[in-house]
C-alpha positions as CSV (number, residue, x, y, z in Angstrom):
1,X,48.1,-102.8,-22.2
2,X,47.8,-101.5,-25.9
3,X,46.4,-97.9,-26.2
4,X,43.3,-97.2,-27.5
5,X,43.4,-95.9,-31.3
6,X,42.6,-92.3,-31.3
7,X,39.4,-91.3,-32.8
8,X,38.9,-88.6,-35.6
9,X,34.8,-88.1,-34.7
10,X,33.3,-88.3,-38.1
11,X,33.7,-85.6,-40.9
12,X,30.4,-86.7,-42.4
13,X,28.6,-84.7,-39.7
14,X,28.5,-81.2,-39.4
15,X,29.8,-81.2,-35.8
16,X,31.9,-83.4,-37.1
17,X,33.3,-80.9,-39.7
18,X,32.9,-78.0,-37.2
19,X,35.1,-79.7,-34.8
20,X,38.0,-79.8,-37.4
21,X,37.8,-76.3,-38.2
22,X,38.2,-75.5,-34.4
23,X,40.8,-77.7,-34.2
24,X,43.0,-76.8,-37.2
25,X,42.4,-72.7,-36.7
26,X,43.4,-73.7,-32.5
27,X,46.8,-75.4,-33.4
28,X,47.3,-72.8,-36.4
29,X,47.1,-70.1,-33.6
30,X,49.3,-72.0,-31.3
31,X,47.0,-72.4,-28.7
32,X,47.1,-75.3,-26.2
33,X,43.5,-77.1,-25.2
34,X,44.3,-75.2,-21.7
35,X,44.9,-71.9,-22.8
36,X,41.5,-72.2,-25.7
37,X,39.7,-73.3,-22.7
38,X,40.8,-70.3,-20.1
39,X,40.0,-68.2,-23.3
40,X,36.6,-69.3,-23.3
41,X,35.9,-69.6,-20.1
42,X,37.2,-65.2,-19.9
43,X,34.3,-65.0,-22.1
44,X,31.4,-66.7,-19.8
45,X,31.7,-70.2,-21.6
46,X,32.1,-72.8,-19.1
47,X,34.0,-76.0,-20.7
48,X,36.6,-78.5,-19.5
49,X,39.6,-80.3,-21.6
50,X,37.3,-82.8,-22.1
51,X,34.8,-81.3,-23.9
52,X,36.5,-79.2,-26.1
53,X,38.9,-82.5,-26.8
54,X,35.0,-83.7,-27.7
55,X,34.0,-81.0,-29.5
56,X,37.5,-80.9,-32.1
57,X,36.5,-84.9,-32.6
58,X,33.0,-84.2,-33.4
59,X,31.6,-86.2,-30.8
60,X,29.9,-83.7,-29.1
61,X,27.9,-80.7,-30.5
62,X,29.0,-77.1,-29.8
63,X,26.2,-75.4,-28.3
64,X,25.1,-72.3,-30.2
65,X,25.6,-69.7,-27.8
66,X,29.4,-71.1,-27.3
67,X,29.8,-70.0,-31.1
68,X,30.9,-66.2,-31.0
69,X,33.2,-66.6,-28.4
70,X,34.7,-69.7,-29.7
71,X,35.0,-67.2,-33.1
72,X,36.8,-64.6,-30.8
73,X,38.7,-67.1,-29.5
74,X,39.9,-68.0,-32.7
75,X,40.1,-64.7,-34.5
76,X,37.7,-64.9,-37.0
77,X,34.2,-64.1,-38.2
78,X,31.3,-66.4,-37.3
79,X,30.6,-66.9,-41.6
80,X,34.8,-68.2,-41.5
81,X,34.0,-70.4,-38.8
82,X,31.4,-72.2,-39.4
83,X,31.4,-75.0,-42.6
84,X,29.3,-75.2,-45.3
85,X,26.8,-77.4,-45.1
């Protein structure tokens, strides 16, 4: 059976763009899916691999209250986080 092609979410959206920023600052840190996840959930926000895999793709919107601690998470300031519109 062929695998199915990876997809990139869509970088026209702004979850879309927000998901690569997550993603690129994540791997930039070195930090596994697993370990981001643990991180997150240490600070009360309650995610599996699947939806932060969702969120980094930009096919799922990061809630709003998930936003400073995925900041924390990711060492920097909520303004450095999220993209321009």
């Amino acid at each position: 059976m062929a695998a199915r092609p990876q997809s990139k979410g869509n970088p026209n959206t702004y979850s879309g763009r927000l998901g690569t920023v997550v993603r690129t600052r994540r791997e930039a840190l070195a930090i596994s899916v697993e370990a981001f996840k643990d991180a997150l959930e240490a600070l009360d926000v309650t995610v599996t691999d699947h939806t932060v895999y969702h969120w980094e793709k930009g096919l799922r919107p990061i809630p709003l209250n998930a936003v400073p601690a995925i900041a924390k998470v990711l060492k920097l300031a909520i303004r450095d986080l999220l993209p321009a519109k």
